[in-house]
N, C-alpha and C positions, 0 to 999 in steps of 0.2 A: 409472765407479766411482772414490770415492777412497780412499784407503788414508790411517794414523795410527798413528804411534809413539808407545807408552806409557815410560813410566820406572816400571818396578814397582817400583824400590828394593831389589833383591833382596842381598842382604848375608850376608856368611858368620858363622855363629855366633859368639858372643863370649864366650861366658857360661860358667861353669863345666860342664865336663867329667868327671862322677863316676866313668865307667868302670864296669868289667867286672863288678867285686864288687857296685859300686851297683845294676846292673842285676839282679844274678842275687837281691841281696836282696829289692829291692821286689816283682820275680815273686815270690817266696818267701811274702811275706809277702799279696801280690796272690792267690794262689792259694790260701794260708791263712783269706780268710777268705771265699773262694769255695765252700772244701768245706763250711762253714757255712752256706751259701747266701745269706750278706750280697752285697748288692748283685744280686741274681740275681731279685728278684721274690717274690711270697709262694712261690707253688706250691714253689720250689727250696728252700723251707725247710722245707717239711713230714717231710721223710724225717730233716734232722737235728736238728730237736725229736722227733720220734718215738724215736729211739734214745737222746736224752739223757732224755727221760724215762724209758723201759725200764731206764737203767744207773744213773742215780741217785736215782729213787723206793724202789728197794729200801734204798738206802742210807739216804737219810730216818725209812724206815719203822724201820728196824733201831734207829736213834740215837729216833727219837719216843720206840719200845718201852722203849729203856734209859733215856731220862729219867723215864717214867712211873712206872716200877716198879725204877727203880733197881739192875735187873740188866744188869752193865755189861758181864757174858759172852754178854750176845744179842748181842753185837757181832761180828761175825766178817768178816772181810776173805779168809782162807785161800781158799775157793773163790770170789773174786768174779770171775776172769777166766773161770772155767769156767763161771758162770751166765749173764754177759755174751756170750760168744762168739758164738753166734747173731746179737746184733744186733749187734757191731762190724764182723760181715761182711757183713748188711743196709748197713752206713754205708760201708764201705768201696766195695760192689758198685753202689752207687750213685752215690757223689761219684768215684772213679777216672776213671770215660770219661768225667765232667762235666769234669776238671780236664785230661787230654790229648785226647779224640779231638771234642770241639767246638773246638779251639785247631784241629785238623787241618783240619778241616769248614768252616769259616769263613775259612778263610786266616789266623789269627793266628801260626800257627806260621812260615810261612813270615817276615811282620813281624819276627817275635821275630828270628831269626838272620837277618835284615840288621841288625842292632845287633849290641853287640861280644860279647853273649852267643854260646857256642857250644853245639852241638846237646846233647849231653852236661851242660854248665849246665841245659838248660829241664828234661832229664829229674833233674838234680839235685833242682832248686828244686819238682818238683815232688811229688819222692818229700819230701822234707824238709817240705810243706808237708800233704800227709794223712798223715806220720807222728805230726807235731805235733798234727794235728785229734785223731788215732787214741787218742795221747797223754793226751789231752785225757779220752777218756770213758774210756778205759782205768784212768789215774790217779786223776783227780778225785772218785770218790768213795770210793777204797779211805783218799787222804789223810782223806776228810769222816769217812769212820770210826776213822782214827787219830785226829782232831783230837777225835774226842768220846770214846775210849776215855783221853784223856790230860785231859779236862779235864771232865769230868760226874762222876768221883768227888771226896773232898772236898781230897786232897791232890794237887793235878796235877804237879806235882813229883816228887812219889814214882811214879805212876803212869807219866809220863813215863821217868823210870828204868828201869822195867819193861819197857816197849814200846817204847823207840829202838832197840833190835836189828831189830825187825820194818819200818822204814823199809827195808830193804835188798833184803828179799824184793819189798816192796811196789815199789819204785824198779826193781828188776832186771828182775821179772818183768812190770809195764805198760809199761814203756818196750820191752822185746826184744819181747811179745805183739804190741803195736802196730807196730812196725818189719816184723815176720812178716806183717801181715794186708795192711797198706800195702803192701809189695814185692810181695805174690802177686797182688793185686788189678790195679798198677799195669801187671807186667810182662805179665797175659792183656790188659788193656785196651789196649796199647798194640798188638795186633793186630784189633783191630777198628775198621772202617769209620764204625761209628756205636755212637752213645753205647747205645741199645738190646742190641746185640751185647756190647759189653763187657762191660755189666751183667748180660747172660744168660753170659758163658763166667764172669766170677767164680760167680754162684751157682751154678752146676755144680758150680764144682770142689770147692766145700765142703758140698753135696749129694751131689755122686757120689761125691767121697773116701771119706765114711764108706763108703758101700753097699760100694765097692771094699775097702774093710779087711774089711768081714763078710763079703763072698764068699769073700773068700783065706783067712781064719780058717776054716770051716767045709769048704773043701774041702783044706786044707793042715795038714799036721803037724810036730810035733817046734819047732823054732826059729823056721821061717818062720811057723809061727800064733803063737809068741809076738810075733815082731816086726810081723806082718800089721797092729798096733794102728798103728806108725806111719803108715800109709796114711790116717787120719782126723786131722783137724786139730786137733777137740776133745778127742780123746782125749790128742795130743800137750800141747794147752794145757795139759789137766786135770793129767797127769802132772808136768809142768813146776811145777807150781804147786803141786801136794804137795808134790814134791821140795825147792822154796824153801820152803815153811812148816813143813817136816820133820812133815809128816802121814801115816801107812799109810794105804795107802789099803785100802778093803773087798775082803775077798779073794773080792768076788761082784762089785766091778766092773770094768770092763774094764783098768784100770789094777792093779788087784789080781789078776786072774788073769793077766796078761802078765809081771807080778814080772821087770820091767826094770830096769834101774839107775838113778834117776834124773839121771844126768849125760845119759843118752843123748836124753832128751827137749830137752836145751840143745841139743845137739849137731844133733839134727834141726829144730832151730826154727833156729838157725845157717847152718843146710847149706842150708837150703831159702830162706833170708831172701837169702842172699849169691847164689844161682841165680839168682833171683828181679831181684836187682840189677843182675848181669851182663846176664841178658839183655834187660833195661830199656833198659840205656846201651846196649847193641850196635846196639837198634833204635835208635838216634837217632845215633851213631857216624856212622854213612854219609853223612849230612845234614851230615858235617863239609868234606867234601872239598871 
């Protein structure tokens, strides 16, 4: 037998070095358009064309209605995250263990942190990335109905006047809702084995929550049934979202018979968003050492 030595040419890197921040963006913005299912195949888009149609067909329909007939109070934005909710936690419950627990499954993650990202980075980059998505259907078309209550009457100038107070509710309240559904989503999935599992412990929790709020309502009294409401998520949204629109709510529905304060609706979107986060980064902490 005879033997040959090669010269592979093997050469140490030369080229620019972007570092840390480079990296933790490009995931950022690489998992951004993952939750959308770009780059993923048809099938993986199905689920977030389905919820964009759901959250902005209404919106369409609202502004068609107003152009036609020239009533530009069918317009209404106040309850848009509370009709939405449903399906932003459809989008969430879906895209979440797409974006961590196939990274886990695959060996990506481990790739990821042999670069100079660290384990606390990916869980960043990746809450920041279906916030953004979250963001996205949350915002998009509460602005699509500002953009037509400010410019389908004949002075949009004046109209405009009218209605820039109401950017604030609108900005406050899709941006914290979307932060809320993204962290709760992220931090169940990030205990599950496979992307299946994730997707079933988020839909629980925003299926069994409710049932959990009406059981305690019904079997409790005095304070704890008033407060029993925060145990559901929608109801908390709902709340929330009067409170920013400065709307009473009907004192037949669950936000009307609970006669909470509405600061306490921020405070538990807050309380629950920041849990949510810590215990996101914690799971991934360890993978630091």
């Amino acid at each position: 037998m005879s033997s040959a030595i090669y010269d592979l040419g093997y050469q140490r890197y030369q080229g620019v070095k972007h570092g840390r921040a480079h990296a933790v963006r490009t995931l950022m913005l690489f998992s951004l358009r993952a939750a959308f299912g770009m780059g993923r195949g048809e099938q993986a888009r199905r689920v977030p064309i389905l919820v964009a149609v759901i959250v902005f067909l209404p919106a369409l329909v609202q502004i068609g209605v107003a152009s036609a007939t020239n009533m530009i109070n069918f317009i209404s934005y106040a309850n848009y995250l509370e009709f939405t909710g449903f399906a932003i936690a459809l989008f969430v419950a879906s895209q979440a263990p797409e974006l961590i627990v196939t990274d886990k499954n695959n060996g990506a993650l481990t790739l990821y942190l042999s670069r100079p990202i660290k384990a606390t980075d990916y869980a960043w980059s990746k809450l920041l990335a279906l916030w953004a998505a979250t963001a996205v259907l949350t915002l998009g078309p509460q602005l699509m109905l500002f953009t037509a209550r400010v410019f389908l009457p004949a002075s949009p100038w004046t109209a405009f006047k009218d209605e820039w107070m109401k950017l604030l509710p609108i900005l406050g309240g899709s941006i914290l809702v979307a932060l809320f559904f993204a962290a709760v989503a992220l931090a169940l999935s990030s205990f599950a084995v496979k992307r299946a599992f994730g997707s079933a412990s988020v839909i629980a929790f925003f299926l069994l929550s409710p049932a959990l709020s009406s059981i305690t309502q019904v079997i409790s009294v005095g304070a704890i049934k008033r407060w029993a409401v925060m145990l559901n998520p929608v109801t908390v949204v709902s709340g929330y979202s009067k409170w920013l629109f400065e709307i009473e709510a009907s004192r037949r529905s669950t936000v009307g018979r609970a006669d909470l304060p509405g600061q306490a609706y921020l405070w538990v979107i807050l309380a629950v968003s920041a849990i949510a986060i810590a215990l996101l980064l914690s799971r991934y902490r360890k993978n630091e050492a």
